[in-house]
TIDREN-709315 format. One line per field, with one value per atom (N, C-alpha, C): residue number from 1; residue in one letter; atom name; x, y, z. Coordinates in steps of 0.05 Angstrom, whole numbers, m for minus. Example, Ala and Ser with C-alpha at 12.3 -4.5 7.8 and 13.67 -1.06 7.14 Angstrom:
BEGIN
num	c(1, 1, 1, 2, 2, 2) $
residuo	c(a, a, a, s, s, s) $
atomo	c(N, CA, C, N, CA, C) $
c1	c(264, 246, 264, 257, 273, 258) $
c2	c(m114, m90, m66, m45, m21, 1) $
c3	c(156, 156, 156, 142, 143, 157) $
END
This chain:
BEGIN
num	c(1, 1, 1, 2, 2, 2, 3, 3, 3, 4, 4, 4, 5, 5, 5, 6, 6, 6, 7, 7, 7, 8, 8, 8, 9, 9, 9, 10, 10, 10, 11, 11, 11, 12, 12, 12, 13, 13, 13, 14, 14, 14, 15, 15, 15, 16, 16, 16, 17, 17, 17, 18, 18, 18, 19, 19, 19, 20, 20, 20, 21, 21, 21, 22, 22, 22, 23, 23, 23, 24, 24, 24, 25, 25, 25, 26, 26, 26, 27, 27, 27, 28, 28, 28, 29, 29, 29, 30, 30, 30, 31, 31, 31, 32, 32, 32, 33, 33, 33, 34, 34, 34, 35, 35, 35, 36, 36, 36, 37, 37, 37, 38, 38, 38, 39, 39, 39, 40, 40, 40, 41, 41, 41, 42, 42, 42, 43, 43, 43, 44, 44, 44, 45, 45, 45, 46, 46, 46, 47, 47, 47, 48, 48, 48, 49, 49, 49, 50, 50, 50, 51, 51, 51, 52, 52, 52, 53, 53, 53, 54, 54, 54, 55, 55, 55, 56, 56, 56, 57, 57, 57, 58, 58, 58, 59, 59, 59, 60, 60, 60, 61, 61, 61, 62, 62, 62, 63, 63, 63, 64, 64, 64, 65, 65, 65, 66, 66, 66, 67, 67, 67, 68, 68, 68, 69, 69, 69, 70, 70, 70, 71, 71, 71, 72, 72, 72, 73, 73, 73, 74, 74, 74, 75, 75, 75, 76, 76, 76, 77, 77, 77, 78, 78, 78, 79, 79, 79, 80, 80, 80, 81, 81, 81, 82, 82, 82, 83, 83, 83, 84, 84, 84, 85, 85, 85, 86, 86, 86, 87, 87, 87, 88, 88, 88, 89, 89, 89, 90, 90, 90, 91, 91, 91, 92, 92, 92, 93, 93, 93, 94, 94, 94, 95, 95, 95, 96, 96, 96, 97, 97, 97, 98, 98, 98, 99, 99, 99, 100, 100, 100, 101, 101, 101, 102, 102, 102, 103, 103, 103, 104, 104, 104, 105, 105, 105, 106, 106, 106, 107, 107, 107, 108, 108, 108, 109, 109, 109, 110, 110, 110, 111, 111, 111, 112, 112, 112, 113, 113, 113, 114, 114, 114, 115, 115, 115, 116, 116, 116, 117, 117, 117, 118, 118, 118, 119, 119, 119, 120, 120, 120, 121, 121, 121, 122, 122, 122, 123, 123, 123, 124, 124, 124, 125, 125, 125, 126, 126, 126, 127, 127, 127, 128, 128, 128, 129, 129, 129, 130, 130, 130, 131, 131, 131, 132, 132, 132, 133, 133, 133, 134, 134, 134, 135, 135, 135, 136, 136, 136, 137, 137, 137, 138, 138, 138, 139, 139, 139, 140, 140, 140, 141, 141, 141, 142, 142, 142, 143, 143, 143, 144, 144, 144, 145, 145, 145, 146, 146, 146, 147, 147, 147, 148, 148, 148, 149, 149, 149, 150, 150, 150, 151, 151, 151, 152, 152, 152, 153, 153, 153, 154, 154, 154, 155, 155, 155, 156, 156, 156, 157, 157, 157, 158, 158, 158, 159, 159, 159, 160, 160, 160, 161, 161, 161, 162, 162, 162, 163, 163, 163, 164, 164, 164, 165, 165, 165, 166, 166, 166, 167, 167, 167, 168, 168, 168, 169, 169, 169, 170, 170, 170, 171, 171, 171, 172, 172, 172, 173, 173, 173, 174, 174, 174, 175, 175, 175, 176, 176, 176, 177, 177, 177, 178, 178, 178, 179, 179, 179, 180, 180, 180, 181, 181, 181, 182, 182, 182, 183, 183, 183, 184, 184, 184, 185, 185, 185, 186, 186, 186, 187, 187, 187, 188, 188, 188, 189, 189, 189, 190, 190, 190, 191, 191, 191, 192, 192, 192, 193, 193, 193, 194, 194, 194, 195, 195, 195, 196, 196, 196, 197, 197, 197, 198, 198, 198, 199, 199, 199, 200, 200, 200, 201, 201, 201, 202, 202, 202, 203, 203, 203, 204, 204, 204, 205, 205, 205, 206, 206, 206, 207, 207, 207) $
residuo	c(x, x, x, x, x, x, x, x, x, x, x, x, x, x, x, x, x, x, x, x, x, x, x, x, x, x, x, x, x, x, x, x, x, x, x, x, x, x, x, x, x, x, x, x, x, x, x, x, x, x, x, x, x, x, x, x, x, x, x, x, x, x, x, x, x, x, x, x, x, x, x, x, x, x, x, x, x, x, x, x, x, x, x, x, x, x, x, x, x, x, x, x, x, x, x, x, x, x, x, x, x, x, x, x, x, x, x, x, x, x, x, x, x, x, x, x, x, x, x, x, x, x, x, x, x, x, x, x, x, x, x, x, x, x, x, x, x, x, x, x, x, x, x, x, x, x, x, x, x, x, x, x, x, x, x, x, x, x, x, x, x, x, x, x, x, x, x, x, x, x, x, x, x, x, x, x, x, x, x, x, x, x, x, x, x, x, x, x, x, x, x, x, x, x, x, x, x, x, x, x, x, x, x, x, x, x, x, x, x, x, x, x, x, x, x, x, x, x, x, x, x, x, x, x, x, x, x, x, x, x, x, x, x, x, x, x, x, x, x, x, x, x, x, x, x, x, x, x, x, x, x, x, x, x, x, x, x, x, x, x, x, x, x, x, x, x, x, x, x, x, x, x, x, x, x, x, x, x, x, x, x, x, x, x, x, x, x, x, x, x, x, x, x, x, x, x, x, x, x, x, x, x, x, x, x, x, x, x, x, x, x, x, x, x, x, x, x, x, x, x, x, x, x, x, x, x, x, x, x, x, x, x, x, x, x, x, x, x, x, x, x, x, x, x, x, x, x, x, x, x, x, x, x, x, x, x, x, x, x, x, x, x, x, x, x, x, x, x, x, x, x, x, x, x, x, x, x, x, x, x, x, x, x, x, x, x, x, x, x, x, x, x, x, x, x, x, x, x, x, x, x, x, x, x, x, x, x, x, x, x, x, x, x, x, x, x, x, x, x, x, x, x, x, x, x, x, x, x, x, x, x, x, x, x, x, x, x, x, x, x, x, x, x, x, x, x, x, x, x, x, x, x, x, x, x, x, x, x, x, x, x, x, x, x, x, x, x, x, x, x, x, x, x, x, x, x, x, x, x, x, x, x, x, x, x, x, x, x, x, x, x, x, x, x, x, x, x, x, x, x, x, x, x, x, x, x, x, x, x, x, x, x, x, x, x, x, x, x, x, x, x, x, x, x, x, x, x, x, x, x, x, x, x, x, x, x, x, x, x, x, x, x, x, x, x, x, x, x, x, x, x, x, x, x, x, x, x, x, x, x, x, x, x, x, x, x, x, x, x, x, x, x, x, x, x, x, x, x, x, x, x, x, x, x, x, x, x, x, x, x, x, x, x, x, x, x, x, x, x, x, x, x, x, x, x, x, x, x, x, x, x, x, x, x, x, x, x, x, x, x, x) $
atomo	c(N, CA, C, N, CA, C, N, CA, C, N, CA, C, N, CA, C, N, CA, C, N, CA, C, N, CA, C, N, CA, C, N, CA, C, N, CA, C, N, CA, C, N, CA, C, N, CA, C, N, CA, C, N, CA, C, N, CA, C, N, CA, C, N, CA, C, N, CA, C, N, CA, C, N, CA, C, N, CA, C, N, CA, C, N, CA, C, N, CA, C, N, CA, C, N, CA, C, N, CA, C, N, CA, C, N, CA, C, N, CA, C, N, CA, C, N, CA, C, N, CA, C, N, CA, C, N, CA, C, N, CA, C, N, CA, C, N, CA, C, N, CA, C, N, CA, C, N, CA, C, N, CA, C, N, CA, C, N, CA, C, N, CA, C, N, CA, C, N, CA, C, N, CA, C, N, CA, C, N, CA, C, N, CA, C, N, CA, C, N, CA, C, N, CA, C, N, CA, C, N, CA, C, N, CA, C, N, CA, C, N, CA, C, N, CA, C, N, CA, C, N, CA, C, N, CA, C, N, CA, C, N, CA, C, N, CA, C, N, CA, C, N, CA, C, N, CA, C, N, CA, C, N, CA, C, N, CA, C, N, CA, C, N, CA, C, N, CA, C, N, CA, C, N, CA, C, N, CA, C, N, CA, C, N, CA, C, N, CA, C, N, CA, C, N, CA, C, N, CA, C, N, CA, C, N, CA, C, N, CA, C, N, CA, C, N, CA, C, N, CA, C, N, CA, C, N, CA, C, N, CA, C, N, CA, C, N, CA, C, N, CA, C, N, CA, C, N, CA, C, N, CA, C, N, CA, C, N, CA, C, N, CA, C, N, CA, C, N, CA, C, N, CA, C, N, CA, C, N, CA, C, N, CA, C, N, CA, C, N, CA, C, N, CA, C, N, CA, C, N, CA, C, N, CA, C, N, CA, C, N, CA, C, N, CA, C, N, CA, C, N, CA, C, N, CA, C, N, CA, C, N, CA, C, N, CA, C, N, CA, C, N, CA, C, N, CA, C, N, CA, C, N, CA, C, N, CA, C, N, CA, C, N, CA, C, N, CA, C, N, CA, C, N, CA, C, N, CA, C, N, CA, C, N, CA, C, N, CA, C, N, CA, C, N, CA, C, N, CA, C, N, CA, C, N, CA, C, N, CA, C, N, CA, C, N, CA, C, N, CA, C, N, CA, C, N, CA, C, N, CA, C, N, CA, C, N, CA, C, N, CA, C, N, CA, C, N, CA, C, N, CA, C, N, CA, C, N, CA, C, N, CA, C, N, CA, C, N, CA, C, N, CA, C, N, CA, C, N, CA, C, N, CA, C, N, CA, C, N, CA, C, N, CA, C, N, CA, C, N, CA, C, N, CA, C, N, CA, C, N, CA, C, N, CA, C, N, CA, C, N, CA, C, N, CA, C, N, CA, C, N, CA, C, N, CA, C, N, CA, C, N, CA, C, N, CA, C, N, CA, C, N, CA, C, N, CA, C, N, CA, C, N, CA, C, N, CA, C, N, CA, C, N, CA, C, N, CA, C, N, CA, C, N, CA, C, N, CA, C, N, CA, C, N, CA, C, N, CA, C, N, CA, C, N, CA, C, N, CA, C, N, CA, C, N, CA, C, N, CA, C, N, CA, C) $
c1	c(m403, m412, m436, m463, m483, m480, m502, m493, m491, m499, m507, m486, m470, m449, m429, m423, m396, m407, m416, m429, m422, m425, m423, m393, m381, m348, m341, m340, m331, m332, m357, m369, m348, m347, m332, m303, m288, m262, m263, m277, m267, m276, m293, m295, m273, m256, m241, m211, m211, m193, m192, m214, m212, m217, m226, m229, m209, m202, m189, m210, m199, m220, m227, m211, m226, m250, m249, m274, m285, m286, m310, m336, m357, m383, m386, m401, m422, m457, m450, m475, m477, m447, m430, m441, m424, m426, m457, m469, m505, m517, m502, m519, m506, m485, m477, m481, m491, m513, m536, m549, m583, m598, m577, m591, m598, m604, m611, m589, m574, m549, m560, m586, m603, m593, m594, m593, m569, m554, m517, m508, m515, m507, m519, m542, m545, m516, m510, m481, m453, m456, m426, m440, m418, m433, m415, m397, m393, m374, m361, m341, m322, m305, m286, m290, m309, m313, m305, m324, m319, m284, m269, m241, m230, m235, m230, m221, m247, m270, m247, m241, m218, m192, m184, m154, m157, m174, m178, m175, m192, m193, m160, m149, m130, m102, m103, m90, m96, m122, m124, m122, m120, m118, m86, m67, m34, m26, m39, m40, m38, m64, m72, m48, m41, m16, 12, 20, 42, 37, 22, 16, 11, m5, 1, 26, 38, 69, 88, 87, 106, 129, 126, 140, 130, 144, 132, 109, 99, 68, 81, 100, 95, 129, 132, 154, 174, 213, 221, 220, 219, 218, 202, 183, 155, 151, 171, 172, 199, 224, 246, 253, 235, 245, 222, 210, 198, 218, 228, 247, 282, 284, 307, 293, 262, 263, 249, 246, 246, 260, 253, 271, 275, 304, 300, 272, 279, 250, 225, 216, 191, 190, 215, 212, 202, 209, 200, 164, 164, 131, 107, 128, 112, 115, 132, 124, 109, 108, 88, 62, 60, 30, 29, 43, 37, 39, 49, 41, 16, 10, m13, m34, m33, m60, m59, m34, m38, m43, m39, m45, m79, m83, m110, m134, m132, m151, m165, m194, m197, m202, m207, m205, m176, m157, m125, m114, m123, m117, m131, m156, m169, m150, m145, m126, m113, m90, m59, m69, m85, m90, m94, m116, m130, m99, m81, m59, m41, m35, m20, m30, m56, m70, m78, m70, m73, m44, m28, m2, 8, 4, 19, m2, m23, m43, m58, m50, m60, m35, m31, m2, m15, m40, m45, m43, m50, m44, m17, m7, 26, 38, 28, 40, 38, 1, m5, 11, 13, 26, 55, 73, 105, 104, 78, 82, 79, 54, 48, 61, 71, 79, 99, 121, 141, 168, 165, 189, 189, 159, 153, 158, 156, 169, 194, 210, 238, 251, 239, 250, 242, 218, 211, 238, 239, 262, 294, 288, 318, 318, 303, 305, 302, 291, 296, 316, 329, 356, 389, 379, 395, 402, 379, 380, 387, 379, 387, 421, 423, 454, 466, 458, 472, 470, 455, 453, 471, 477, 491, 470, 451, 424, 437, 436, 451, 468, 491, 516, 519, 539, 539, 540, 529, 521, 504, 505, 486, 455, 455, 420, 401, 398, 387, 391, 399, 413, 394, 403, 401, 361, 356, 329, 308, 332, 317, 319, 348, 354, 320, 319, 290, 269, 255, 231, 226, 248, 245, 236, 241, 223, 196, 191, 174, 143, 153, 142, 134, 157, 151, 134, 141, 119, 90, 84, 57, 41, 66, 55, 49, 73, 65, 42, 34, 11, m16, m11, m44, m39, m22, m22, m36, m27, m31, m57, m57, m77, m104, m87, m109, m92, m100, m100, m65, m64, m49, m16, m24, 2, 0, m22, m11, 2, m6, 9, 38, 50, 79, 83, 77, 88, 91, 83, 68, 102, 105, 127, 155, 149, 180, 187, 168, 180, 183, 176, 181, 208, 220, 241, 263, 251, 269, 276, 257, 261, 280, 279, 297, 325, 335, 356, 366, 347, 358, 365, 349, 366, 389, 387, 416, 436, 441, 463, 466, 455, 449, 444, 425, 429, 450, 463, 481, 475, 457, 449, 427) $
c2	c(m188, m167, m153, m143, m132, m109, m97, m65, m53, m53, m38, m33, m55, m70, m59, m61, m42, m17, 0, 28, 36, 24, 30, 29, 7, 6, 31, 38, 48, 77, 82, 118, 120, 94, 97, 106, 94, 97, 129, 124, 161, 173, 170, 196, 192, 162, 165, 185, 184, 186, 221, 227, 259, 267, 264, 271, 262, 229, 207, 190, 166, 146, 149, 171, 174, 192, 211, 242, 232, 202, 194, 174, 184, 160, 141, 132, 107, 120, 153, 161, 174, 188, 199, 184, 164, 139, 138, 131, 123, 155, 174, 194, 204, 197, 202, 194, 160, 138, 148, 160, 164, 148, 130, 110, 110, 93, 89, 79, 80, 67, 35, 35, m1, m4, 2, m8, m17, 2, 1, m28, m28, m47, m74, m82, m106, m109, m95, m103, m107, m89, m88, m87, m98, m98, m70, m55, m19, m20, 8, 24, 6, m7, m23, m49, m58, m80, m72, m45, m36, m37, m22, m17, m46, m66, m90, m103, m99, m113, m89, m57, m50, m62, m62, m78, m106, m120, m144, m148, m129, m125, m117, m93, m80, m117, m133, m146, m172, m176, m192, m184, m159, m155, m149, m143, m132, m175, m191, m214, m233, m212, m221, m209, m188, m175, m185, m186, m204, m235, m255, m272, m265, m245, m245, m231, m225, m220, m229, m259, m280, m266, m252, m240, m240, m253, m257, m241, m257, m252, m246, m260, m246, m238, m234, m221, m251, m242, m257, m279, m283, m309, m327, m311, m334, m346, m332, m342, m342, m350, m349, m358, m383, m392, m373, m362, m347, m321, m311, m298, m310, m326, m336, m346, m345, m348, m327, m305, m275, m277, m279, m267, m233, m216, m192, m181, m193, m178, m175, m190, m181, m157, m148, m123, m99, m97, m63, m75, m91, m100, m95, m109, m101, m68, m62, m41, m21, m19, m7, m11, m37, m45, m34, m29, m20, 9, 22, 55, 51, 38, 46, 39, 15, 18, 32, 42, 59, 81, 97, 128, 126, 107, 102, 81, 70, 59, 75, 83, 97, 88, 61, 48, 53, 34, 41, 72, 89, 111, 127, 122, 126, 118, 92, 72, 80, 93, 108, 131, 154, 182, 164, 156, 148, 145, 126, 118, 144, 166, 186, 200, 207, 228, 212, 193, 181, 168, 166, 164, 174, 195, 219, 221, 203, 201, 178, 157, 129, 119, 96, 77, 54, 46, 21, 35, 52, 69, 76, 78, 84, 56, 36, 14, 0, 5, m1, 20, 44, 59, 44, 42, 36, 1, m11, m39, m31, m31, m18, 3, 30, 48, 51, 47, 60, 33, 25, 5, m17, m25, m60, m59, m44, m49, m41, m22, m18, m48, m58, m92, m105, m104, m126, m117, m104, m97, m108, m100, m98, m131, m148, m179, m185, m178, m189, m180, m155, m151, m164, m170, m193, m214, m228, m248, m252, m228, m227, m224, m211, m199, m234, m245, m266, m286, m290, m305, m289, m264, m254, m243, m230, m213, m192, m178, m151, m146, m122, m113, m113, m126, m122, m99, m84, m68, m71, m53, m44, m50, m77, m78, m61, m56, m35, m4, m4, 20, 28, 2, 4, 6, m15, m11, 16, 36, 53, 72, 76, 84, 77, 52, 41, 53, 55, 63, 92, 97, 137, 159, 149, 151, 151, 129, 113, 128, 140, 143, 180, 189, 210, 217, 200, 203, 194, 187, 180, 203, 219, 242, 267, 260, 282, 272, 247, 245, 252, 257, 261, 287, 306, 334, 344, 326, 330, 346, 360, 380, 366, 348, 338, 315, 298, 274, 268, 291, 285, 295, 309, 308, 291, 268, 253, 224, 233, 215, 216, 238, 244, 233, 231, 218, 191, 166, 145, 143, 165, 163, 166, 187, 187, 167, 152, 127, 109, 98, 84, 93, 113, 121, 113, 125, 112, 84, 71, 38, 33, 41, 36, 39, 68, 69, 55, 50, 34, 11, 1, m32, m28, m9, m2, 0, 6, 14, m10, m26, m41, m81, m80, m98, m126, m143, m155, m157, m160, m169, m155) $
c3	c(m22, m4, m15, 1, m15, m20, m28, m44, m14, 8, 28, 43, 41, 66, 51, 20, 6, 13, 8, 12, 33, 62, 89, 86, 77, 80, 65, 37, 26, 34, 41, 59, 84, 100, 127, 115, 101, 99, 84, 69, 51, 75, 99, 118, 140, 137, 151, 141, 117, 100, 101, 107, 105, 139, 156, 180, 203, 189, 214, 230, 238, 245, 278, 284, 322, 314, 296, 295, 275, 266, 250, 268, 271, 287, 275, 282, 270, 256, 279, 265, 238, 241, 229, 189, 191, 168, 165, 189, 180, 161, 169, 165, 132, 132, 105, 83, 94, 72, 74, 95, 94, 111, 125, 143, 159, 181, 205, 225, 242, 247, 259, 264, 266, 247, 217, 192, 186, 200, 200, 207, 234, 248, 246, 224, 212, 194, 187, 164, 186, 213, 219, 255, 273, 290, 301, 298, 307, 287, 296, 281, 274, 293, 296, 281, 272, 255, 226, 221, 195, 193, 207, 203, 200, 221, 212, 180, 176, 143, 126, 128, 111, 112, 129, 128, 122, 134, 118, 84, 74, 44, 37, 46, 32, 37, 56, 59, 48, 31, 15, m12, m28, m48, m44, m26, m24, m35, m26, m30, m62, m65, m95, m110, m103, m131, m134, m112, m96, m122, m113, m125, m162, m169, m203, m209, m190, m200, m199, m177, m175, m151, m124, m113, m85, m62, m36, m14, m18, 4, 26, 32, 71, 72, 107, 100, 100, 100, 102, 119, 133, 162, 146, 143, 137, 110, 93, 56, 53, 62, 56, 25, 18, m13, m32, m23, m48, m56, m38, m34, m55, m46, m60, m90, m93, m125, m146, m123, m141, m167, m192, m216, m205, m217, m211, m226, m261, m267, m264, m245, m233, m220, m202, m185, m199, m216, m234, m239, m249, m254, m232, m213, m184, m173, m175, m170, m178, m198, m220, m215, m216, m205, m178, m157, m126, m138, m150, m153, m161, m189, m200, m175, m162, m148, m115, m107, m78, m100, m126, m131, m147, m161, m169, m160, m140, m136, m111, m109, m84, m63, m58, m35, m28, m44, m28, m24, m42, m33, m14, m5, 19, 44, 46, 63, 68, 47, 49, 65, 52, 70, 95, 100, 130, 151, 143, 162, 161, 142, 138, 156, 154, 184, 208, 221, 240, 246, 243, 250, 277, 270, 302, 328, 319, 345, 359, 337, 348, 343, 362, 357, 343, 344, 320, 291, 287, 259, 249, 272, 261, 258, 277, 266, 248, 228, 208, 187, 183, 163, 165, 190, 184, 168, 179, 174, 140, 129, 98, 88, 90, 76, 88, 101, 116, 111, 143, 149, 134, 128, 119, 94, 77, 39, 47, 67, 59, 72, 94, 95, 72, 60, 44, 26, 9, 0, m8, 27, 32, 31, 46, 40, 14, m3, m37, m49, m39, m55, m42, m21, m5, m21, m25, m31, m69, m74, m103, m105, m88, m89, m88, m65, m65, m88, m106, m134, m152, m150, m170, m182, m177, m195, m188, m170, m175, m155, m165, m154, m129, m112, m93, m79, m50, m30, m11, 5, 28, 19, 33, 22, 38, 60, 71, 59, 50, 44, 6, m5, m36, m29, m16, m8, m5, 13, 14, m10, m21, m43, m67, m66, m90, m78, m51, m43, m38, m34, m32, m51, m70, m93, m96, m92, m102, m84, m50, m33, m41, m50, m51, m77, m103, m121, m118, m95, m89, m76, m63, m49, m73, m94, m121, m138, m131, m150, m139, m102, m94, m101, m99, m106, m136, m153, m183, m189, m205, m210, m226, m247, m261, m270, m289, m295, m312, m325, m340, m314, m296, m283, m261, m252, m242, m251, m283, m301, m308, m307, m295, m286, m254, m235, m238, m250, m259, m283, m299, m323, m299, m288, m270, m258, m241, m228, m245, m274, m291, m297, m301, m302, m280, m261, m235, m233, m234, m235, m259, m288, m304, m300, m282, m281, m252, m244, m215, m220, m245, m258, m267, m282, m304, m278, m258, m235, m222, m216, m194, m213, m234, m242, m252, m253, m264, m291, m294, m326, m347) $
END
């Protein structure tokens, strides 16, 4: 991607991220680069492309991590045996890696705000936040601890249930880390859910 075309992406989403993507323009974005919106629209042909070209990205890098952590890309239907060959210990690895990059990376945390303030007023936004932050990890979840339960990885229960038990956490320390004053307390948050995850193995684990 050229320097021009990341720039435009990256300006669009942080102004979506603070205003919302209906009360953000196209002139809006041109004018915050310095541009021309002609100039704009050699890179993107409107608004709606750019938003495109973000979710595109955030759903090829949710891809990439998935894959260096050995833990299913899509949901169940569509990966049933990646699913049945989850080790448990990947789960705490992965998750760690999904805090660290929805609380530090500012593209994904741009992403996260953007769908948090657009939720209660667009229904493609709410169905992107429940699919990513909401419903779609507490299924993804709840299908890997299914299927773990059934190998004997961990104690039997309510997989829906233990699911949300693991992500509620996890959801709310993301909200204490955008709060964080400075560096070192959103590094807390980062130690607590490492904590959480530890004791959620110790309860729940077989082995």
């Amino acid at each position: 991607m050229t320097g021009t075309k990341e720039k435009i992406l990256r300006t669009a989403l942080r102004l979506f991220a603070q205003y919302g993507y209906e009360a953000v323009s196209v002139s809006a974005i041109a004018g915050e680069l310095g541009i021309t919106k002609g100039a704009l629209y050699r890179h993107y042909k409107n608004k709606r492309d750019i938003f495109d070209s973000i979710v595109e990205r955030m759903c090829r890098m949710d891809v990439g991590r998935a894959r260096k952590y050995e833990v299913p890309e899509e949901v169940f239907e569509k990966q049933p045996q990646a699913y049945r060959n989850t080790a448990v210990g990947r789960i705490r690895a992965f998750a760690e890696a999904q805090f660290r990059f929805w609380t530090t990376d500012e593209f994904a945390r741009d992403f996260r705000r953007m769908l948090v303030l657009e939720q209660y007023g667009n229904p493609e936004m709410a169905a992107l936040y429940q699919k990513i932050l909401a419903g779609g990890p507490v299924s993804y979840m709840e299908d890997l601890f299914r299927e773990l339960m059934g190998q004997g990885a961990l104690k039997k229960a309510d997989p829906r249930l233990l699911a949300v038990e693991f992500y509620a956490p996890f959801y709310l320390l993301m909200s204490l880390a955008d709060a964080a004053a400075d560096e070192m307390e959103k590094a807390e948050s980062a130690k607590l859910l490492t904590t959480h995850l530890e004791q959620f193995m110790e309860r729940n684990a077989t082995a």
